[in-house]
C-alpha positions in Angstrom: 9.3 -44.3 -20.6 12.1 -41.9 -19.0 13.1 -40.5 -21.7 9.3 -39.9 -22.6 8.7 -38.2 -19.4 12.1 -36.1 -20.2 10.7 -34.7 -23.2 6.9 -34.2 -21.7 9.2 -31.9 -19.0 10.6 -30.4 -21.5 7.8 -29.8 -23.3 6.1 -27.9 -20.6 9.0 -25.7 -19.3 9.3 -24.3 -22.9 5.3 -23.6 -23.1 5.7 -22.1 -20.0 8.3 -20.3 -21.0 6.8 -19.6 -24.5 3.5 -17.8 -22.8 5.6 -16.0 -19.8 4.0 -18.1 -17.1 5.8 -17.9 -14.0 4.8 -21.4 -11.7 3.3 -21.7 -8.0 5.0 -23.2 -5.1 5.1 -26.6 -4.2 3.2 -28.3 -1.6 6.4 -29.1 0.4 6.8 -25.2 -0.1 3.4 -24.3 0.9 3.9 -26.4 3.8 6.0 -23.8 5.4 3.1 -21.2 5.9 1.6 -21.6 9.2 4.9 -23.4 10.6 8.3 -22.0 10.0 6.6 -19.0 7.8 3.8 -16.8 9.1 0.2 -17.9 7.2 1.4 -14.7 5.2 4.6 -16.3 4.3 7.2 -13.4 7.0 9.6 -15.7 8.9 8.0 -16.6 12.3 11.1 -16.4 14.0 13.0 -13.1 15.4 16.4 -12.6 15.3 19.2 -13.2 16.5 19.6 -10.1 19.3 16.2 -10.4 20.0 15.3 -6.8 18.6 12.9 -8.1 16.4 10.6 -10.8 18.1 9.2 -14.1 16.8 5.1 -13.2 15.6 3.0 -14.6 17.5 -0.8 -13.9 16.1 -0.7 -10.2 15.9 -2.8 -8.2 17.8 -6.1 -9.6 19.0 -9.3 -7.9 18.3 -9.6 -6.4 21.7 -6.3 -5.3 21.6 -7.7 -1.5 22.7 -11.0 0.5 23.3 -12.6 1.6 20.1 -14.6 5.1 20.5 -17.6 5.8 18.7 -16.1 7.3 15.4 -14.3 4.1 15.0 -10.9 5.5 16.6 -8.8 2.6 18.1 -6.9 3.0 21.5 -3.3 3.2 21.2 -2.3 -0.4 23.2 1.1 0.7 23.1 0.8 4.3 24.7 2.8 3.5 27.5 6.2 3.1 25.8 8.8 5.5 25.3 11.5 5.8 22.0 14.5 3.4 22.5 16.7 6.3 21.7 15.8 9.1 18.0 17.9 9.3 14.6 18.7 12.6 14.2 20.9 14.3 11.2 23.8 14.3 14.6 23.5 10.6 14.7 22.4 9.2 11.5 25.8 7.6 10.4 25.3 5.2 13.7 22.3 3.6 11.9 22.7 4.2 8.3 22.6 0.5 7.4 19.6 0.5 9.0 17.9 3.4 7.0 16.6 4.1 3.0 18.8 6.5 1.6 15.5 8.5 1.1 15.2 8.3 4.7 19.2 9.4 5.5 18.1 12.0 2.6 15.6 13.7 5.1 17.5 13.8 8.1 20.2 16.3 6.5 17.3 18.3 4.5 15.6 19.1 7.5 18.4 18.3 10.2 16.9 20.8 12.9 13.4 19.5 12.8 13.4 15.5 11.0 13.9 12.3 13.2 13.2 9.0 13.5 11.6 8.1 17.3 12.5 4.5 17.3 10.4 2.3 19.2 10.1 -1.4 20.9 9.4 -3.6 18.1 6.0 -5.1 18.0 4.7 -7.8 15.2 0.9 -6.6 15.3 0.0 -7.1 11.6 -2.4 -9.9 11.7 -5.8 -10.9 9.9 -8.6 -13.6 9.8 -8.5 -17.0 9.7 -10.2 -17.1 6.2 -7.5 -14.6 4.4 -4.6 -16.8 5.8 -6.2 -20.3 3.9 -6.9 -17.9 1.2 -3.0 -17.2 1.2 -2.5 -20.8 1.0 -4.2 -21.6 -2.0 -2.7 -18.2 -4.0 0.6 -20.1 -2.6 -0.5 -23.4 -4.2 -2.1 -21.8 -7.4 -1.2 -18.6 -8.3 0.6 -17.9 -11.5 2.4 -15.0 -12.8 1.7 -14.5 -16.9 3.1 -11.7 -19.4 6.3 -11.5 -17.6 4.4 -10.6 -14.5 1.9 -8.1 -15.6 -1.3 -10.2 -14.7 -2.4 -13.4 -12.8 -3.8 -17.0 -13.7 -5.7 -18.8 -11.3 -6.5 -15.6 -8.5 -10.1 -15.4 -8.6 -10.2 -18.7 -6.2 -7.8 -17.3 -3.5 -8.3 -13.2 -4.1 -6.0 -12.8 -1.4 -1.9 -12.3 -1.5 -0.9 -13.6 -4.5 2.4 -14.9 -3.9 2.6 -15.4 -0.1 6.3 -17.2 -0.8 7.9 -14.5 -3.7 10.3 -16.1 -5.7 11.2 -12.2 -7.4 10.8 -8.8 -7.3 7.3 -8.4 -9.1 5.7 -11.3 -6.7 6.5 -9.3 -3.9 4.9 -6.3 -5.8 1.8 -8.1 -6.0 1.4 -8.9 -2.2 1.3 -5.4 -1.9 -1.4 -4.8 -4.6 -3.3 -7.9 -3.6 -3.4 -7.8 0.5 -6.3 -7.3 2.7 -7.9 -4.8 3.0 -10.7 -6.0 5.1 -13.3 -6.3 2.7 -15.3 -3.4 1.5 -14.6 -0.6 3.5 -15.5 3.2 3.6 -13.5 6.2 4.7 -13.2 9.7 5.1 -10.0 11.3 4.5 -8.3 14.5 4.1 -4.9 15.5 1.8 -3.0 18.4 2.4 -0.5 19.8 0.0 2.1 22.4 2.6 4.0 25.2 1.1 7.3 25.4 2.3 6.6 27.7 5.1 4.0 25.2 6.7 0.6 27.2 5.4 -1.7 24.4 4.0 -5.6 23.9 2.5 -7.4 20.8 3.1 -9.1 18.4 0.0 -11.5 16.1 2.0 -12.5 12.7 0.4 -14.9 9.7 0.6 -13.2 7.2 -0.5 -14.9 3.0 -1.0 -13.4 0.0 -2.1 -15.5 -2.8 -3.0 -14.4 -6.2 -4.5 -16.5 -8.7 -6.4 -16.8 -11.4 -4.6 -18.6 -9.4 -1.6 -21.1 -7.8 -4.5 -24.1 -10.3 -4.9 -25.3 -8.7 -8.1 -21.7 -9.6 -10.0 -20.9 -12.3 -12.3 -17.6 -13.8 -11.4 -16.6 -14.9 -14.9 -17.4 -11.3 -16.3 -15.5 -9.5 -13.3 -12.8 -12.4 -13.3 -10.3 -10.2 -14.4 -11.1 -7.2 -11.5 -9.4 -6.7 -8.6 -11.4 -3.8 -6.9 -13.7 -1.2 -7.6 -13.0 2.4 -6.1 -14.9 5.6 -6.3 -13.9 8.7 -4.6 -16.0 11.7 -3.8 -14.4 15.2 -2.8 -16.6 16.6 -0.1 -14.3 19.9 0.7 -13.5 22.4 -0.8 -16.8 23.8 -2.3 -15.0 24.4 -5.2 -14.3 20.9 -5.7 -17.0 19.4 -3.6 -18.8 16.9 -6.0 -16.6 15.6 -8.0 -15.9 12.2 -8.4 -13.9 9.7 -9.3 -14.3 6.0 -10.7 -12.1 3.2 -11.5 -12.4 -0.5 -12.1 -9.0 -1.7 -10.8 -8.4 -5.0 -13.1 -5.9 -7.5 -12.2 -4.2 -7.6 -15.9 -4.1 -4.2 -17.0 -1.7 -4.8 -20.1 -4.5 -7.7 -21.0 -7.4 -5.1 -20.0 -6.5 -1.8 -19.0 -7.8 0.2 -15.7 -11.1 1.4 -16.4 -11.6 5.2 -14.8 -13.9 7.9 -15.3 -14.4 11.7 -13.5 -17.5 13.1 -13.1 -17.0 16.9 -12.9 -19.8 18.3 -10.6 -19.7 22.4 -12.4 -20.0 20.8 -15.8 -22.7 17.8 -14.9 -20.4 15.9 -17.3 -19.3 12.1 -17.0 -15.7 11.5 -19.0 -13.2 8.8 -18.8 -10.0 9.6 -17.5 -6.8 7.4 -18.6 -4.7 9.5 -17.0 -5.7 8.4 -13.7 -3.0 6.0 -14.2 0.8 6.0 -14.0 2.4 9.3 -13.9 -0.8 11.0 -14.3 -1.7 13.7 -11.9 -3.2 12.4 -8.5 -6.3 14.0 -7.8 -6.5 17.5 -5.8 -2.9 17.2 -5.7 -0.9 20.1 -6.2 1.0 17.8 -8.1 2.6 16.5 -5.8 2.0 13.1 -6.3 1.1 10.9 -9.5 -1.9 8.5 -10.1 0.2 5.6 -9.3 2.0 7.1 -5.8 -1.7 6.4 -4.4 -1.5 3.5 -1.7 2.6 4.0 -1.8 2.0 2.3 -5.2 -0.3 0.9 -7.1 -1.5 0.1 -11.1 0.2 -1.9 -13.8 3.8 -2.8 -13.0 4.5 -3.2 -16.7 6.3 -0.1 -17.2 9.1 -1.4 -14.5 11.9 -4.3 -14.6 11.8 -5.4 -10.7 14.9 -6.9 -9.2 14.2 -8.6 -5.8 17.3 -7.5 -3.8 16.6 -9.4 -0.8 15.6 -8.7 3.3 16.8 -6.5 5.5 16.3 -5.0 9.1 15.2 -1.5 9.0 13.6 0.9 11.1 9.9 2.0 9.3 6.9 3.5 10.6 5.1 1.1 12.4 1.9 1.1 15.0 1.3 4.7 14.2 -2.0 4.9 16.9 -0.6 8.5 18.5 -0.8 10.0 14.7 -3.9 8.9 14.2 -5.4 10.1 17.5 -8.9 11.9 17.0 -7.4 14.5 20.2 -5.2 16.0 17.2 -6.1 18.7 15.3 -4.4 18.5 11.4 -2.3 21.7 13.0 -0.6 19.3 15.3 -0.2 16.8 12.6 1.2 19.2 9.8 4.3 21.2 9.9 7.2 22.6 7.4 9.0 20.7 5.2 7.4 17.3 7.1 4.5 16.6 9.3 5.2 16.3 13.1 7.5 13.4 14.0 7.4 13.8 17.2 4.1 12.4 16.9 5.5 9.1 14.9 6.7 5.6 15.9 9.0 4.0 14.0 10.3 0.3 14.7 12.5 -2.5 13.4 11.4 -4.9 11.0 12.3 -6.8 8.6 11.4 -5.7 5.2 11.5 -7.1 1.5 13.9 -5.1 -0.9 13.0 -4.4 -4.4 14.1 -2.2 -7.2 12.0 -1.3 -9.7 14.0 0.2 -13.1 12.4 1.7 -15.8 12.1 -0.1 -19.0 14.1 0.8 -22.1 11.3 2.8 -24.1 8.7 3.1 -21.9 8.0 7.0 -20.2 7.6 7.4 -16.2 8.4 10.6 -14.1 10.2 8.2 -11.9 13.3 6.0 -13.7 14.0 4.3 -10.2 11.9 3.6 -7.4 13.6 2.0 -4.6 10.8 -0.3 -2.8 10.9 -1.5 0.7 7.7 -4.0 2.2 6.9 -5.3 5.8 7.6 -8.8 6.0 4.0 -9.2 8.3 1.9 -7.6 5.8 3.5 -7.1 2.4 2.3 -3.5 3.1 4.6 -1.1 1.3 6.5 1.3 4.3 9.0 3.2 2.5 9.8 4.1 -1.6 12.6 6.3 -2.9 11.3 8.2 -6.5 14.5 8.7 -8.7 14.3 10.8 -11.6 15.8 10.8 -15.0 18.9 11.8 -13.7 19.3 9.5 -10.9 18.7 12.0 -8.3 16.8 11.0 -5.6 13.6 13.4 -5.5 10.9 11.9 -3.5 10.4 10.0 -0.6 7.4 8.2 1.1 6.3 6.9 3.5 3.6 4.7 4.9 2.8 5.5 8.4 1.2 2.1 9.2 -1.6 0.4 12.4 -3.7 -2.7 12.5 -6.8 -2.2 12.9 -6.7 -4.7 15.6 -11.0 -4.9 15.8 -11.5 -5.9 12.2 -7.9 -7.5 12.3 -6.8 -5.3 8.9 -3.2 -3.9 8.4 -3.5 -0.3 6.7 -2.2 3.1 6.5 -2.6 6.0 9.0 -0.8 8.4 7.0 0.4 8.5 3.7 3.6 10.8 3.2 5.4 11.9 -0.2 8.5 14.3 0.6 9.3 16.2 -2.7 13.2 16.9 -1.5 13.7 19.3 -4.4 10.5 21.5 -3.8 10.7 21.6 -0.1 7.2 20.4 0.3 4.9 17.2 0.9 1.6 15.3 0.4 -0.1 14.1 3.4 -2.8 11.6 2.3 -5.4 9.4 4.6 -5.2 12.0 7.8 -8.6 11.3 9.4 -8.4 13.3 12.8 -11.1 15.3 12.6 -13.1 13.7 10.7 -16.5 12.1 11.7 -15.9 8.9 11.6 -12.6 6.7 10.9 -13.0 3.7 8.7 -16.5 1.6 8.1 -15.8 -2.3 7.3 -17.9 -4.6 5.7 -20.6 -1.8 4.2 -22.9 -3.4 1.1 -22.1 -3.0 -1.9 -23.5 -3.4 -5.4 -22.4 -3.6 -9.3 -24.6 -0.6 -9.7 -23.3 1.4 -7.7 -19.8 1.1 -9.6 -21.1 2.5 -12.6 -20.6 5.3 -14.9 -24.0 6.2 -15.0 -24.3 6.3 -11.2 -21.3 9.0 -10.5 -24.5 11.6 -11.2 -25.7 10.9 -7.8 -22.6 10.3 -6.4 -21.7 13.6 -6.9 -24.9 15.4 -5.4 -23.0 17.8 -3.5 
């Protein structure tokens, strides 16, 4: 009977082997989530000076007033920076610092720094999403070397709450809340060196499945989102509009997009809203995949999982996202206004991402850092063929505490061989933040309906 069990082992590690499925955690493992883990799976412990404190919930829903545009108080206004990296200072803290970030400081020594801040573990989000963690935990699968999931559709949420390698972690990232569906208006600005900019404005939605009655599950099982995005300014562009089905597998089934272009009145579909393709209304400045820090396939990458680390990243970024700012406070030459950023310490998840032998990317390296709290992405350093280092980003990161949903304030892509930058998600004059829950329907993710999407 042993030596039968033996070979029914045996058996099954080589099929899992044979069809590149990676295996869940155990229960013993899973155990850990809620106890000596956070119910996202970030150690609920701080360390061992104390700089990084134990989490404790997060922020609670009435952590700050919320105005009527959906603006969140700052419940951290009060403080004032620890001490500020500069380019004079920079070696003190280097071990604490992306080499994109150390990059920055001596490009722009008289004008880039890094206000740090006290360290606050606000990331935090509903009850539900952490037992959905739990099961991804207990059921979630890897397949095709990484490239897809098995067993997702159940949880939906954080695929790999306790990563085992560098794609898992990947896939938190692509895979976290983002509070349901949610609607926003957003503007991009592309700065020439000197600091003179023009504005792209954007509604962007996300939508999932399983908060659209009129979808089938098994027929949507392998999609992850749906995302349409409308340019509302400048006229020239005002109309157009963008639609992808975001599937979980996209080496199984790849993304789905299509552009309606509001002078021609034409619907086409657009693969190269993917990868290195061109990000929209971008100056090129950024590719397809640099949206959301990253995100798309991960097949064209090997990713090694280097470890943790403390490091100093944008964090509780309320004063950058203040509706009292105008976007010429906010943007400035070579970087947008740091005196207007927070940065604190935290411990992040360290991954490099190589590119494969005989696949094509812009970017042969990307060197990937993620927030323990909420497998949000904070900072990526872009490497080209050469193995220079040529962009940096950075996620400029808040909770928002009322619908208890980690997300971006600011997106920023630092091109250090141009001298210029992408600012993506700025919302500071707009006319509303972000709207959670909205309804959604299969219909309105269609091809056929970008015609009225893009009514100008």
């Amino acid at each position: 009977m042993k030596t039968t069990r033996i070979l029914q082992s045996g058996a099954l590690a080589l099929t899992l082997l044979a069809t590149g499925v990676m295996a869940a955690v155990s229960e013993q493992e899973a155990a850990q989530l809620g106890a000596s883990l956070t119910p996202l799976g970030a150690e609920m412990a701080g360390n061992a000076d104390g700089s990084i404190p134990a989490w404790t919930g997060g922020l609670p829903s009435n952590a700050g007033a919320v105005d009527g545009k959906g603006f969140l108080a700052d419940p951290f206004a009060a403080e004032q920076p620890l001490f500020t990296i500069t380019a004079a200072n920079a070696e003190q803290y280097r071990d604490k610092l992306s080499a994109g970030q150390l990059a920055m400081l001596k490009r722009y020594a008289d004008s880039y720094k890094i206000p740090v801040y006290p360290t606050h573990r606000s990331a935090a989000v509903p009850d539900e999403i952490y037992a959905a963690a739990k099961r991804s935990a207990l059921h979630t699968t890897a397949v095709d070397g990484g490239n897809g999931l098995q067993n997702f559709a159940d949880s939906r949420y954080y695929a790999f709450p306790i990563p085992k390698n560098g794609i898992e972690v990947v896939w938190n990232h692509i895979t976290r809340y983002r509070g349901g569906n949610v609607r926003r208006w957003i503007t991009q600005a592309t700065p020439q060196t000197g600091g003179s900019y023009s504005l792209v404005r954007f509604e962007d939605e996300v939508a999932f499945p399983a908060d659209m009655p009129d979808i089938d599950a098994d027929k949507a099982s392998n999609v992850l989102l749906y995302f349409k995005q409308r340019v509302t300014a400048p006229a020239r562009l005002a109309g157009n509009v963008l639609l992808v089905h975001e599937t979980i597998d996209q080496v199984k089934e790849p993304r789905l997009a299509w552009l309606y272009n509001a002078g021609q009145r034409r619907v086409r579909r657009a693969p190269q809203v993917a990868y290195d393709g061109p990000g929209t209304a971008a100056d090129g400045m950024r590719t397809a995949d640099n949206f959301d820090l990253f995100s798309g396939a991960p097949d064209r990458y090997d990713w090694k999982l280097v470890g943790k680390k403390e490091m100093y990243i944008p964090y509780n970024s309320y004063k950058l996202d203040s509706p009292t700012l105008k976007y010429d406070d906010v943007l400035k030459a070579g970087h947008i206004n740091q005196d207007l950023t927070r940065y604190e310490l935290h411990r992040v998840w360290e991954v490099e991402a190589t590119l494969k032998s005989g696949e094509r990317h812009i970017y042969a390296k990307r060197h990937m850092y993620f927030d323990e709290d909420s497998w949000q992405l904070a900072l990526v350093d872009h490497y080209d063929g050469r193995g220079q280092l040529w962009r940096v980003a950075e996620g400029h990161a808040q909770s928002y505490y009322n619908h208890k949903v980690p997300g971006y304030t600011l997106e920023a892509l630092y091109d250090l061989i141009a001298g210029r930058y992408l600012a993506l998600g700025m919302k500071n004059e707009e006319k509303s933040a972000y709207a959670f829950g909205f309804k959604a329907t299969g219909a309105d993710y269609t091809p056929a309906a970008l015609r009225t999407a893009g009514v100008r």
